[in-house]
Backbone as JSON Lines, residues from 0, in Angstrom:
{"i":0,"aa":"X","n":[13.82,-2.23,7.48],"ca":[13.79,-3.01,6.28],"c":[12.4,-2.97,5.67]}
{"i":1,"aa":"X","n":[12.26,-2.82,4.46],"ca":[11.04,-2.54,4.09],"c":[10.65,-4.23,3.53]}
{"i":2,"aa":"X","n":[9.36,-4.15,3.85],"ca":[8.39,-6.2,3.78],"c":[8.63,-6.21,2.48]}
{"i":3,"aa":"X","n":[8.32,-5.65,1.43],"ca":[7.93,-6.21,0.02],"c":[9.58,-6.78,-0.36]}
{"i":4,"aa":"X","n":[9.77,-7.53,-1.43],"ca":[10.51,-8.09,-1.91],"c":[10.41,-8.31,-3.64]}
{"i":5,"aa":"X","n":[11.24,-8.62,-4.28],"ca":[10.74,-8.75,-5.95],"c":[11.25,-7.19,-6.42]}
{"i":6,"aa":"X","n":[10.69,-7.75,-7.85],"ca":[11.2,-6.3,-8.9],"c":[10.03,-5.63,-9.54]}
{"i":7,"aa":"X","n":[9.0,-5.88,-9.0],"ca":[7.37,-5.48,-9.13],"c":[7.8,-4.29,-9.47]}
{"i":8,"aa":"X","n":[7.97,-3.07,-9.35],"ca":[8.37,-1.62,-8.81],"c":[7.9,-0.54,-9.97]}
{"i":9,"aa":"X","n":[7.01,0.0,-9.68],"ca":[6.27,0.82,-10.38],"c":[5.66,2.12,-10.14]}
{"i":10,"aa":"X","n":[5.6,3.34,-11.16],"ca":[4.96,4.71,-10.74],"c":[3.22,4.28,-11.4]}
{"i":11,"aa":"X","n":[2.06,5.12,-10.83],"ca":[1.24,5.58,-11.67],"c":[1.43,6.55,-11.81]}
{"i":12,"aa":"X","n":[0.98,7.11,-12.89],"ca":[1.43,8.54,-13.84],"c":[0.08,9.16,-13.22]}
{"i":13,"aa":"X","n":[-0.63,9.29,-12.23],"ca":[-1.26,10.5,-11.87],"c":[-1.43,10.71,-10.59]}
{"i":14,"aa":"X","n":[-1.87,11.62,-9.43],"ca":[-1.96,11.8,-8.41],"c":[-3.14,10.76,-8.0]}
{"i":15,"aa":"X","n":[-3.2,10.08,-6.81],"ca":[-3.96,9.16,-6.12],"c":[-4.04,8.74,-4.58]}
{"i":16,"aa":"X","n":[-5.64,8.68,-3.75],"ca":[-5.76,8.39,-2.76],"c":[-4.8,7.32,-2.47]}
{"i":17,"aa":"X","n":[-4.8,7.79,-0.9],"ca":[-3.51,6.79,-0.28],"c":[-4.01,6.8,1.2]}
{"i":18,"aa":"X","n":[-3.55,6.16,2.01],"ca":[-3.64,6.22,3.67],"c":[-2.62,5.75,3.84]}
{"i":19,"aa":"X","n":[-1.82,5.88,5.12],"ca":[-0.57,5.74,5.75],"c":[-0.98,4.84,7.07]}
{"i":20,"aa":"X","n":[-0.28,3.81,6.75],"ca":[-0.43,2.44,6.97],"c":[0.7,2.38,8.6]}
{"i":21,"aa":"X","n":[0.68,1.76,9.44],"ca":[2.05,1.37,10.59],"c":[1.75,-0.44,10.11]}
{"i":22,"aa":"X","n":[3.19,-1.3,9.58],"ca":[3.2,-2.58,9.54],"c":[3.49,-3.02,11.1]}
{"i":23,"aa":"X","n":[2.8,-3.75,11.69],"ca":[2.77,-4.7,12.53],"c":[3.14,-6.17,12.55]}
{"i":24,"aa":"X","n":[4.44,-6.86,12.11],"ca":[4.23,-8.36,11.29],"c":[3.74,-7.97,9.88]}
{"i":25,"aa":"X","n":[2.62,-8.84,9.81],"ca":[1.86,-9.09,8.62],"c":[0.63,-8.79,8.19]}
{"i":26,"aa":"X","n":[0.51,-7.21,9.7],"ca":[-0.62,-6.33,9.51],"c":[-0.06,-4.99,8.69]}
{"i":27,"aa":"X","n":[-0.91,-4.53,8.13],"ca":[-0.65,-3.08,7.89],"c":[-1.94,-2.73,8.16]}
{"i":28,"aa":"X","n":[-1.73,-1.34,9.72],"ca":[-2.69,-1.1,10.34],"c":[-2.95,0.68,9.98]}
{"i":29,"aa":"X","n":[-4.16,1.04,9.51],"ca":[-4.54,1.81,8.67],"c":[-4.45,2.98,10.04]}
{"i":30,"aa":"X","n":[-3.98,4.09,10.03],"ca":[-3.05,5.42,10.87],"c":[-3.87,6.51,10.29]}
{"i":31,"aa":"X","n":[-4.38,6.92,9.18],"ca":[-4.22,7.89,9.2],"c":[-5.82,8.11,8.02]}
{"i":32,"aa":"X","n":[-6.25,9.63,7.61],"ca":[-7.13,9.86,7.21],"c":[-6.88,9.75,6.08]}
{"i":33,"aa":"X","n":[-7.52,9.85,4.49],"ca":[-7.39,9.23,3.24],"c":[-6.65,11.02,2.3]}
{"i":34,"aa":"X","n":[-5.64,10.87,1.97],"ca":[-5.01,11.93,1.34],"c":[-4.12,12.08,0.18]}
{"i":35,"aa":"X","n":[-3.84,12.66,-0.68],"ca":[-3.66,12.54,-1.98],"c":[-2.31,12.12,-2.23]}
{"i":36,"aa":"X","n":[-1.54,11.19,-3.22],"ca":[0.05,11.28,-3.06],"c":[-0.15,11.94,-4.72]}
{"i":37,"aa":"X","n":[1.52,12.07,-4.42],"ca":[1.7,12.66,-6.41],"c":[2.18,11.78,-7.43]}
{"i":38,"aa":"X","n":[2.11,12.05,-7.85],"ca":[2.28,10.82,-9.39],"c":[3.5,10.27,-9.41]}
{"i":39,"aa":"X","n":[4.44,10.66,-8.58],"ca":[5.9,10.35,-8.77],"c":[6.14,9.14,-7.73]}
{"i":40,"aa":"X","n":[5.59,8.94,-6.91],"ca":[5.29,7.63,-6.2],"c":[5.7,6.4,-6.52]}
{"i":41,"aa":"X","n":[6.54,5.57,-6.21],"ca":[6.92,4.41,-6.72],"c":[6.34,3.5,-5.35]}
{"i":42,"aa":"X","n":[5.72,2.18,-6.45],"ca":[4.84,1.44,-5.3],"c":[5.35,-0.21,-6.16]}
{"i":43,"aa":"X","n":[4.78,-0.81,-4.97],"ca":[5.17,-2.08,-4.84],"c":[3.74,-3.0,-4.73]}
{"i":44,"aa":"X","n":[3.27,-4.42,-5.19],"ca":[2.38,-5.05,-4.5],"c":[2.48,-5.36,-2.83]}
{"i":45,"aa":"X","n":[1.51,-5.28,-1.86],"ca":[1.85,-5.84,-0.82],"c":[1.95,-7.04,-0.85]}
{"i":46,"aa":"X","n":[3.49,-7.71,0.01],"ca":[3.01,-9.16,0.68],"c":[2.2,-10.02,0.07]}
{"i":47,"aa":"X","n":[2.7,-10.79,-0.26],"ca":[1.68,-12.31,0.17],"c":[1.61,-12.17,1.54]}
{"i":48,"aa":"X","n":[0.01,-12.66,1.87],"ca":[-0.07,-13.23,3.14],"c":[-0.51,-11.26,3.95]}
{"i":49,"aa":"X","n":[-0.08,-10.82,3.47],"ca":[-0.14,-9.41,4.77],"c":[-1.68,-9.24,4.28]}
{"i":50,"aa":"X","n":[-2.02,-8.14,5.21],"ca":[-3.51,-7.94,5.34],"c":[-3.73,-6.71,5.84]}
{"i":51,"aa":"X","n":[-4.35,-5.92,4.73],"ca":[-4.77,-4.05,5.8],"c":[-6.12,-4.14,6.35]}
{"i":52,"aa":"X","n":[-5.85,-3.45,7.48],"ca":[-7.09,-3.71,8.15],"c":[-6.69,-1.65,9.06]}
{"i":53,"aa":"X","n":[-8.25,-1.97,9.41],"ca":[-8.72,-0.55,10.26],"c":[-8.22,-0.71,11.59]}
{"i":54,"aa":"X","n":[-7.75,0.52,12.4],"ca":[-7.32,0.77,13.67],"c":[-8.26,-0.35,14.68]}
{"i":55,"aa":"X","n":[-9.69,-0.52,13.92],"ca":[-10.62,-1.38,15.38],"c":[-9.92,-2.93,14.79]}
{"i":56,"aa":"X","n":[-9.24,-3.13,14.0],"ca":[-9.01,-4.85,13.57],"c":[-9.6,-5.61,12.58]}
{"i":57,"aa":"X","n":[-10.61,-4.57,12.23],"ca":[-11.33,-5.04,10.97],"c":[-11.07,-4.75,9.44]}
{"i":58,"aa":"X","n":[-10.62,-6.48,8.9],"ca":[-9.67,-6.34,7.52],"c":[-10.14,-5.62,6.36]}
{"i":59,"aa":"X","n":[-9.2,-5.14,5.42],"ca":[-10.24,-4.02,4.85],"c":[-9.82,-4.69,2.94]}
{"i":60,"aa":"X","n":[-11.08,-4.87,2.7],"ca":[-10.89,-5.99,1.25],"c":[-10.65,-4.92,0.12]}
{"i":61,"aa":"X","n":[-9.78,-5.01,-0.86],"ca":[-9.22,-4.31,-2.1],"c":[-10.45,-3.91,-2.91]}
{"i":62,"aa":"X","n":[-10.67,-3.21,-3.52],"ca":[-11.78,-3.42,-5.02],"c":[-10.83,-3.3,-6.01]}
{"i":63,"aa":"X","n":[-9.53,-3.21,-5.68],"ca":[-8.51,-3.58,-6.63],"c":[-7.59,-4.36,-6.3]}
{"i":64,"aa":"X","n":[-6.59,-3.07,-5.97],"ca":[-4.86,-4.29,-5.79],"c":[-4.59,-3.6,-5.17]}
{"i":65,"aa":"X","n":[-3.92,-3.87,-3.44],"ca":[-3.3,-2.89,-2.58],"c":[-2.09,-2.55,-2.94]}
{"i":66,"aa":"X","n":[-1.62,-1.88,-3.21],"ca":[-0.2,-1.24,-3.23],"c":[0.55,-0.52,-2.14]}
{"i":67,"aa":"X","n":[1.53,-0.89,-2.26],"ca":[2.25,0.06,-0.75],"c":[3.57,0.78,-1.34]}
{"i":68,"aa":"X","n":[3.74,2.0,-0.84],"ca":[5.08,2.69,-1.19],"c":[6.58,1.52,-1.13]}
{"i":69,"aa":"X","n":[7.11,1.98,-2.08],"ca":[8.56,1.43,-2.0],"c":[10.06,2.24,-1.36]}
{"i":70,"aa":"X","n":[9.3,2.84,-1.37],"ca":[10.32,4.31,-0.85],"c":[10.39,4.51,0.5]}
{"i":71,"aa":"X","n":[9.85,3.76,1.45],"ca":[9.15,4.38,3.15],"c":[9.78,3.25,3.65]}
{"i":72,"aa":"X","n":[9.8,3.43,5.0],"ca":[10.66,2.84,5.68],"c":[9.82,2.1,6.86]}
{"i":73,"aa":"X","n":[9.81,1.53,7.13],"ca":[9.15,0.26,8.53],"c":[9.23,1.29,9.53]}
{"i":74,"aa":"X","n":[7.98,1.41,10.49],"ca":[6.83,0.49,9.96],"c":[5.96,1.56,9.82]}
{"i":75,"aa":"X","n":[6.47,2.73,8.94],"ca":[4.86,3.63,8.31],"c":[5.49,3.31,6.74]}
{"i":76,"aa":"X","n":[4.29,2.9,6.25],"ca":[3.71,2.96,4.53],"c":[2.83,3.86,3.67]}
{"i":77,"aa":"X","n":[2.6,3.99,2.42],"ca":[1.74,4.34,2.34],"c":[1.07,3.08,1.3]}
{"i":78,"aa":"X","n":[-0.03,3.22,1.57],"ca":[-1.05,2.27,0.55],"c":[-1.62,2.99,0.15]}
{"i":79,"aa":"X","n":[-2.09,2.08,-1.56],"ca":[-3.09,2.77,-2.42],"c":[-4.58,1.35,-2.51]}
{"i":80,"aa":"X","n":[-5.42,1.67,-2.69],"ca":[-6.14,0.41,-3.43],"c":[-6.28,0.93,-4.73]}
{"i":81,"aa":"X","n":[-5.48,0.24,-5.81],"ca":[-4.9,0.48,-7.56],"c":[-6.15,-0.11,-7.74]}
{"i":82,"aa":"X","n":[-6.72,0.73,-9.03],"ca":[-7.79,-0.01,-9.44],"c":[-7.53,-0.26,-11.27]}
{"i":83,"aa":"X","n":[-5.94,-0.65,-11.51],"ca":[-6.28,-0.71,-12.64],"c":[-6.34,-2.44,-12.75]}
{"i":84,"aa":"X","n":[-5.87,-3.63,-13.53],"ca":[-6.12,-4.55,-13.77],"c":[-5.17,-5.19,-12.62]}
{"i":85,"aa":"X","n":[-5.68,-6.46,-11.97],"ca":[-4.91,-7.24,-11.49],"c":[-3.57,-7.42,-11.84]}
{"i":86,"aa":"X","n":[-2.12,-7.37,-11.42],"ca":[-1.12,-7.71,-11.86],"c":[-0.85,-7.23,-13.14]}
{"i":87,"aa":"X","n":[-1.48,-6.12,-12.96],"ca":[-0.83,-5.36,-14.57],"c":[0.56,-3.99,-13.99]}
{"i":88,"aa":"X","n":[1.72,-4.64,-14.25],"ca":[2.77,-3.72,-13.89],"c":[2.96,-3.01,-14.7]}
């Protein structure tokens, strides 16, 4: 079952860094090295309440808006940190 919930559901129209996330609960624990997705990507806000953090446990703060794939299945994700405006769908 995939965590997010709502009708948030959105592409960005260009290719963008991502890392591939394993959800733990209300961790999403960062797996993998930083690599490109394609524009066709449909993403979701993460969670209220969830939190990405690095393989050692240490939480890892947005300079935007985390986004996580809508398309992937529990418990690998992919996340973006979106840097366009807060809550701009």
């Amino acid at each position: 079952m995939h965590p997010a919930k709502g009708n948030h559901i959105f592409t960005i129209d260009s290719p963008y860094a991502a890392v591939r996330v394993i959800r733990e609960g209300d961790c999403l624990t960062v797996d993998s090295s930083v690599f490109i997705v394609k524009a066709d990507n449909v993403y979701t806000p993460i969670p209220t309440g969830f939190k990405v953090q690095a393989a050692s446990g240490e939480e890892i703060q947005p300079s935007g808006q985390f986004l996580m794939s809508a398309e992937t299945l529990d418990p690998y994700h992919i996340v973006i940190d979106w840097n366009g405006r807060k809550g701009e769908f």
